[in-house]
C-alpha positions as CSV (number, residue, x, y, z in Angstrom):
1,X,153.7,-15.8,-17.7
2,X,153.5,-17.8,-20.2
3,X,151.1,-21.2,-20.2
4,X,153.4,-24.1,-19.7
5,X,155.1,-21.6,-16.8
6,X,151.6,-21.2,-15.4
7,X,151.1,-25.2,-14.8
8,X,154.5,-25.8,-13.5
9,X,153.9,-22.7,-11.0
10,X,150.4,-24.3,-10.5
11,X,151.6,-28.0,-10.1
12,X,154.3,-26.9,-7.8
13,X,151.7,-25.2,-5.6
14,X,149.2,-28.2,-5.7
15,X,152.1,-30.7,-4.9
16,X,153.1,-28.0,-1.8
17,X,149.7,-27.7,-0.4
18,X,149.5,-31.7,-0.9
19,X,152.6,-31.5,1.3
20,X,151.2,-29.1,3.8
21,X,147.9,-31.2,4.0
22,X,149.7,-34.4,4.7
23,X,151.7,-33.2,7.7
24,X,148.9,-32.4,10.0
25,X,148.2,-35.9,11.3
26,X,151.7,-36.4,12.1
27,X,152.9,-33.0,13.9
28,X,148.9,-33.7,15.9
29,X,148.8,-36.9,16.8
30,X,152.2,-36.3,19.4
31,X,150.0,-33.3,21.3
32,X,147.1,-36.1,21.2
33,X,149.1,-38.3,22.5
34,X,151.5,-36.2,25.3
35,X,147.1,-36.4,26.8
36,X,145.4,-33.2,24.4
37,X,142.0,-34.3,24.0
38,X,141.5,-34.6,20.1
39,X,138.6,-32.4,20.2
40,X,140.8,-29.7,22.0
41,X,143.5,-30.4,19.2
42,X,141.0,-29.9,16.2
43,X,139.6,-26.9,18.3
44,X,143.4,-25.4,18.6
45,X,143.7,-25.8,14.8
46,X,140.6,-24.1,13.7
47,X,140.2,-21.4,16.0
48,X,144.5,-20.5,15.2
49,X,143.8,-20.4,11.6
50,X,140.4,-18.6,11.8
51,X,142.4,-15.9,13.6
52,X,144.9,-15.9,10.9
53,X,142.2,-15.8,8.5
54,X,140.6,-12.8,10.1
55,X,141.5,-9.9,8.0
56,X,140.8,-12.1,5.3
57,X,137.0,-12.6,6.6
58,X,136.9,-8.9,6.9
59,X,137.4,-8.0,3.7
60,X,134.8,-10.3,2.0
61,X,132.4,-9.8,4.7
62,X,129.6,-8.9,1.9
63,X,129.2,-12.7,1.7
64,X,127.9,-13.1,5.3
65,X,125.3,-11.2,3.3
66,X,125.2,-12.7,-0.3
67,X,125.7,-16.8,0.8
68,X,125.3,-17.3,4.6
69,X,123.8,-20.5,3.9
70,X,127.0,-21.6,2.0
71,X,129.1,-20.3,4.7
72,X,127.6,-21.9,7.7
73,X,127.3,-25.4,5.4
74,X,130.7,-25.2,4.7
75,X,132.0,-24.4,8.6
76,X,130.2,-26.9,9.9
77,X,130.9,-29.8,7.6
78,X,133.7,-29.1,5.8
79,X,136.0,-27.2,8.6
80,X,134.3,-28.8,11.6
81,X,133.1,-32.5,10.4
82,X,136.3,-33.0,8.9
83,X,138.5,-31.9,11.3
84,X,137.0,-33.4,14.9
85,X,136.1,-36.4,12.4
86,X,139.8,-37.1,11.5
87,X,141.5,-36.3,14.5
88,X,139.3,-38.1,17.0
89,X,140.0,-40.8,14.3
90,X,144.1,-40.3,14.4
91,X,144.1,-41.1,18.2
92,X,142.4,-44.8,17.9
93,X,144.2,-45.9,14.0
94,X,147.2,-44.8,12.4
95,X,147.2,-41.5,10.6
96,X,147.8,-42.9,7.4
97,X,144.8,-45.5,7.7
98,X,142.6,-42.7,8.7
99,X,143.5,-40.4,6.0
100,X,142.9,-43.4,3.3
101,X,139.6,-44.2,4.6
102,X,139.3,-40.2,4.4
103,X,139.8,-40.6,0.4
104,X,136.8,-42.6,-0.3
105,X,135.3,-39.1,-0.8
106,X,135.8,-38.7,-4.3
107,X,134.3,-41.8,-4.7
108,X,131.2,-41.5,-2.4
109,X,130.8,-38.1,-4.1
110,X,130.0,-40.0,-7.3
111,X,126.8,-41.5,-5.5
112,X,125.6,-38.1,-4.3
113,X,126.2,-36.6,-8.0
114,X,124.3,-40.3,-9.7
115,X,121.4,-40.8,-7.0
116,X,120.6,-37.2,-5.6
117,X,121.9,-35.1,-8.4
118,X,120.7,-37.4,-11.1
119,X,123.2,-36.8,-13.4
120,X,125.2,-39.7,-15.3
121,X,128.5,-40.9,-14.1
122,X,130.8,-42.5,-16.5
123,X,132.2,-46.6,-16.6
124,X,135.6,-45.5,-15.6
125,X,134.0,-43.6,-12.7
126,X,132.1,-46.5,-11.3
127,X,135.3,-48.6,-11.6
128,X,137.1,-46.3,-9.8
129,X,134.3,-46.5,-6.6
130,X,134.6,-50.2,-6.9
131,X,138.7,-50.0,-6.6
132,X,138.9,-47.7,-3.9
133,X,136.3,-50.2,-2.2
134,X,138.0,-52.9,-2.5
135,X,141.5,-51.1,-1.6
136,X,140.2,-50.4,1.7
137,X,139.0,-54.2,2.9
138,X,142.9,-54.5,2.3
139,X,143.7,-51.6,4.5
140,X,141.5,-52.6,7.1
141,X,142.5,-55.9,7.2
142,X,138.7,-57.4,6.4
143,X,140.2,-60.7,6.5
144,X,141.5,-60.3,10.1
145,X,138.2,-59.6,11.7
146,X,138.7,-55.8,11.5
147,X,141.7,-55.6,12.8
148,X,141.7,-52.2,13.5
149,X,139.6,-49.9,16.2
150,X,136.0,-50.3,15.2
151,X,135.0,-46.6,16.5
152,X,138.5,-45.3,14.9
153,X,137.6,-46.4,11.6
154,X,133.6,-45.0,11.9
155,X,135.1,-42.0,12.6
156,X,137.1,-41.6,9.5
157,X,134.6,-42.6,7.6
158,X,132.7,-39.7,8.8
159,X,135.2,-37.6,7.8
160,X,134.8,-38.8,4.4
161,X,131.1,-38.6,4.5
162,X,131.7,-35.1,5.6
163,X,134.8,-34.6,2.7
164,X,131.7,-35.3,0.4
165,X,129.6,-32.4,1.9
166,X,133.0,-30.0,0.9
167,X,132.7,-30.8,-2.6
168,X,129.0,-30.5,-2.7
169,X,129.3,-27.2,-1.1
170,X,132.0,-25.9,-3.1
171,X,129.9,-27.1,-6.3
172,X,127.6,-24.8,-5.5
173,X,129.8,-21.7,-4.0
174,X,131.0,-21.6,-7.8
175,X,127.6,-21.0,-9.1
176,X,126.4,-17.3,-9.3
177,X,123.7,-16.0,-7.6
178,X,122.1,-14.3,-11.0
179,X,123.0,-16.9,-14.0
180,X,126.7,-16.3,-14.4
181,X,126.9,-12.9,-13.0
182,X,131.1,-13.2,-11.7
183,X,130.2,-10.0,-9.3
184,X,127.9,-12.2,-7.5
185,X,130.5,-15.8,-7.0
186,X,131.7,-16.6,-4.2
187,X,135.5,-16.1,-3.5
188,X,137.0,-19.1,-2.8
189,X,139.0,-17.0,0.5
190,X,136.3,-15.8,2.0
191,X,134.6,-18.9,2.0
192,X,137.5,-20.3,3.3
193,X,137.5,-17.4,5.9
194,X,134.4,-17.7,7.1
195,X,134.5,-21.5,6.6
196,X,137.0,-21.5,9.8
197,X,135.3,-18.6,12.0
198,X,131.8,-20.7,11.5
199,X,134.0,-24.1,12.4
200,X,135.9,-22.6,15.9
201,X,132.3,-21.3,16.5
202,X,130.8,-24.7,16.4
203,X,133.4,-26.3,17.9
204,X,134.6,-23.5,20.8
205,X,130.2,-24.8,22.1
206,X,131.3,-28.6,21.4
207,X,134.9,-28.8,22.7
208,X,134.4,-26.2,25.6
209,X,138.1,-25.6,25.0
210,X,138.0,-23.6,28.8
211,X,138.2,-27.5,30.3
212,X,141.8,-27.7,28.3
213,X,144.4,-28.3,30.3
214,X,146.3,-25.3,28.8
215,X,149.9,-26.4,30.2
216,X,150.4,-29.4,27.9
217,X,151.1,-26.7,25.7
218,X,153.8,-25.6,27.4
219,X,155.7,-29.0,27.6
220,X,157.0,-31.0,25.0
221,X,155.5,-34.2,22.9
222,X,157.1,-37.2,21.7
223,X,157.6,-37.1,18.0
224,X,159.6,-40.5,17.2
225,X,160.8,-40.9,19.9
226,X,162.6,-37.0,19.6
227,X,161.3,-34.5,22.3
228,X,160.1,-31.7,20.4
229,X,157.7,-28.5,21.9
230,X,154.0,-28.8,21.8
231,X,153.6,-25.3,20.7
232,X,156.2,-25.8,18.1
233,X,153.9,-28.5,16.5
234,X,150.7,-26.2,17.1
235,X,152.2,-23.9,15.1
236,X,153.0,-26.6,12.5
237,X,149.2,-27.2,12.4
238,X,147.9,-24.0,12.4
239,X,150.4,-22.1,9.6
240,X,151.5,-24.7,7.9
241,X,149.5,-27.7,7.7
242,X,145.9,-25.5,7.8
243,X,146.6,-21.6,6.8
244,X,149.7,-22.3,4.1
245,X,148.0,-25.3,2.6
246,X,144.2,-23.7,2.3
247,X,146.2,-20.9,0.5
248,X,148.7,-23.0,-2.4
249,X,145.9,-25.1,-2.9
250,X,143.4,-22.0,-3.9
251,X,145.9,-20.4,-5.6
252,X,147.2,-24.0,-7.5
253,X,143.3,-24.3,-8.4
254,X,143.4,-20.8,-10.1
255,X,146.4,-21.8,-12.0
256,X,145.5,-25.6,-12.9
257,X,141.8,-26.7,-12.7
258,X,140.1,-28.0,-9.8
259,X,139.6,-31.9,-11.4
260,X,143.6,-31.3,-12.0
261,X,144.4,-30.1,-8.5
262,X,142.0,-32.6,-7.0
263,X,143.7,-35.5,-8.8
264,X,147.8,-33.8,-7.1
265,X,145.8,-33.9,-3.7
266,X,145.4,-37.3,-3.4
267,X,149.0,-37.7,-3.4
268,X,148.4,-36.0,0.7
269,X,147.7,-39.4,1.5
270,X,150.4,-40.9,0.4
271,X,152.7,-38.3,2.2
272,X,150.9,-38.6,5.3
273,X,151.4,-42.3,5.4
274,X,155.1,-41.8,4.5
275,X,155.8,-39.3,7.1
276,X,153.9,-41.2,9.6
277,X,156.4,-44.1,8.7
278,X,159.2,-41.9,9.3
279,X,158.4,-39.7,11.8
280,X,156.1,-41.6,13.7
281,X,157.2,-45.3,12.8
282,X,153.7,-46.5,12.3
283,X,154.6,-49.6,9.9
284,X,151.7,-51.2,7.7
285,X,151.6,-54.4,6.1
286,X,152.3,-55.1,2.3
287,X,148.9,-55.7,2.0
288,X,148.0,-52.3,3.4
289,X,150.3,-50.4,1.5
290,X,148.9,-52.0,-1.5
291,X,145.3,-51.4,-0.9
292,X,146.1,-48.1,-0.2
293,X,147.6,-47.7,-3.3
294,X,144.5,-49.4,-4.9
295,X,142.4,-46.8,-2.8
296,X,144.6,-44.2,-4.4
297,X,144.0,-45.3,-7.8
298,X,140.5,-45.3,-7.0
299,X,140.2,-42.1,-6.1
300,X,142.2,-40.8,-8.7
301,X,140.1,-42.6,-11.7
302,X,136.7,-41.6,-9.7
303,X,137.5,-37.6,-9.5
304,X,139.0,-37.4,-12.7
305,X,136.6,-39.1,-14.4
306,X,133.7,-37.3,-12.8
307,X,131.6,-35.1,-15.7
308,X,132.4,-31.3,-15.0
309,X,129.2,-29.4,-13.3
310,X,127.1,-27.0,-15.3
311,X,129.6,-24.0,-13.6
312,X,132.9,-23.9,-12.0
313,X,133.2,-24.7,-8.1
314,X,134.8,-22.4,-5.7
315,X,137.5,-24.4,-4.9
316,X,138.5,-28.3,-5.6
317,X,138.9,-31.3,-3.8
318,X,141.4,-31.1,-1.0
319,X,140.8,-32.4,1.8
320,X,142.3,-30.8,5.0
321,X,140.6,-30.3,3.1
322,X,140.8,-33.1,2.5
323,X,142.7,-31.9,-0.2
324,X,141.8,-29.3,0.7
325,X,140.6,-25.6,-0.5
326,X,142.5,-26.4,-3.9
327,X,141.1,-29.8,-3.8
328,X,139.0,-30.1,-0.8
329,X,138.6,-26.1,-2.8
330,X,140.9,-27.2,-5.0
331,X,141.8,-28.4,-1.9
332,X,141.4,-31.4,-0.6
333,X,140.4,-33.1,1.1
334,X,140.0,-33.6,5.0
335,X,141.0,-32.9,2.9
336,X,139.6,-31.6,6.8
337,X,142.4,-33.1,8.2
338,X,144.0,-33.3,8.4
């Protein structure tokens, strides 16, 4: 394959885990609302896709071994954080609020790489913090008195906080354990593996998923105003929106770079908010939609501007997670989320 078809397969796969990503909000915040508690909802996703994930998991089980520190870091803040972060978030604001507030990562990330890292950040960098700042007094209506849930918007801000934890981890899950020795890096799908069977772990003790009233899944949720199955919508979020995006976005990393499939994943936000226009008809103000843009552009000119590290991470940016493992590992995000 030759290099320009490599990007365009790579760009393709970035834009489709983007896609992927940004759905999850939307096809959860229905079950969240037809009365599944969100911690229930985030426990649903995590524990689906860790059994997915399982064979995975098997085969790089060596790193239980080599990087159980990484492992457990990564489940519980980059699976777990992000996820009960951003959808206990998604039932008190509107997903596309949540996920914006989500995307102050990359720019928080900067602090953590300038202050406890010590390393220099470029101008453009520090611009793009104060953008994505200022984007999201317009988003959250600062002017207004906070217009918006108080607890709703803490709580995507700890997903972000948490987002920042997923690209310091994956940071380090690119270094080798013996100076650049590949035998000993960590592969981006096992950490990913093990990154969900640590998460439903966590969160099987926190959400005590045995209280869940198991029938809702059963019924039907109210998607627009369209009756569509729950478990239709949990399978959304567990294959699509969680296993198919973690997936394209390691594999779009591999193909692109992670700063490059970092920069594509901030476009889940904007798809999130669209669809949750569509689908969900959450409307936002001009002003909104404009500081989210601003927050956008933020993000954009603080992650790309951001100096490489010493050694390749194991994944981007991305969100769920949260962009993501192609931007949260190149995945996101969460881009978590979503």
């Amino acid at each position: 394959m030759h290099a320009s078809e490599k990007r365009s397969a790579g760009l393709g796969l970035a834009l489709g885990s983007a896609f992927a990503f940004g759905g999850s909000g939307v096809a959860a915040k229905p079950l969240i609302e037809a009365g599944l508690d969100p911690l229930h909802m985030v426990w649903l996703r995590v524990a689906g896709s860790a059994l997915v994930m399982l064979p995975l998991a098997w085969r790089h089980r060596d790193l239980v071994r080599r990087r159980p520190a990484l492992l457990a870091g990564f489940g519980l803040l980059a699976v777990a954080g992000v996820q009960a972060c951003y959808f206990a978030a998604i039932s008190r604001i509107p997903v596309g609020v949540a996920l914006l507030i989500e995307y102050l990562a990359p720019a928080l990330v900067l602090g953590w790489v300038r202050f406890v890292q010590r390393r220099p950040v470029t101008r453009a960098a520090a611009v793009g913090v104060v953008l994505a700042v200022g984007g999201l007094a317009c988003v959250v209506e600062v002017w207004a008195g906070l217009g918006f849930d108080a607890v709703g918007l803490l709580l995507a801000l700890g997903a972000a906080c948490c987002q920042v934890g997923y690209f310091v981890l994956s940071d380090q899950g690119g270094e080798s354990d013996q100076g650049g020795d590949e035998a000993n890096r960590a592969d981006p799908l096992g950490v990913i593996a093990y990154g969900l069977l640590v998460g439903a772990a966590v969160l099987t003790v926190i959400a005590r998923p045995w209280a869940m009233d198991w029938r809702l899944l059963a019924g039907g949720a109210d998607l627009g105003g369209t009756r569509v199955p729950a478990v239709l919508l949990l399978c959304w979020v567990v294959l699509i929106a969680t296993v198919l995006a973690y997936i394209t976005g390691v594999v779009a990393v591999r193909r692109l770079s992670p700063q490059v499939a970092g920069v594509v994943a901030c476009l889940e936000a904007v798809i999130a908010t669209v669809l949750a226009w569509v689908l969900l008809h959450e409307h936002l103000s001009l002003p909104q939609i404009l500081g989210g843009a601003v927050v956008l552009a933020g993000a954009f000119i603080a992650q790309s501007q951001t100096p490489r590290p010493p050694s390749g991470p194991v994944a981007g940016s991305g969100t769920d997670g949260d962009a993501d493992l192609a931007a949260e590992t190149g995945l996101d995000r969460e881009r978590a989320e979503a």
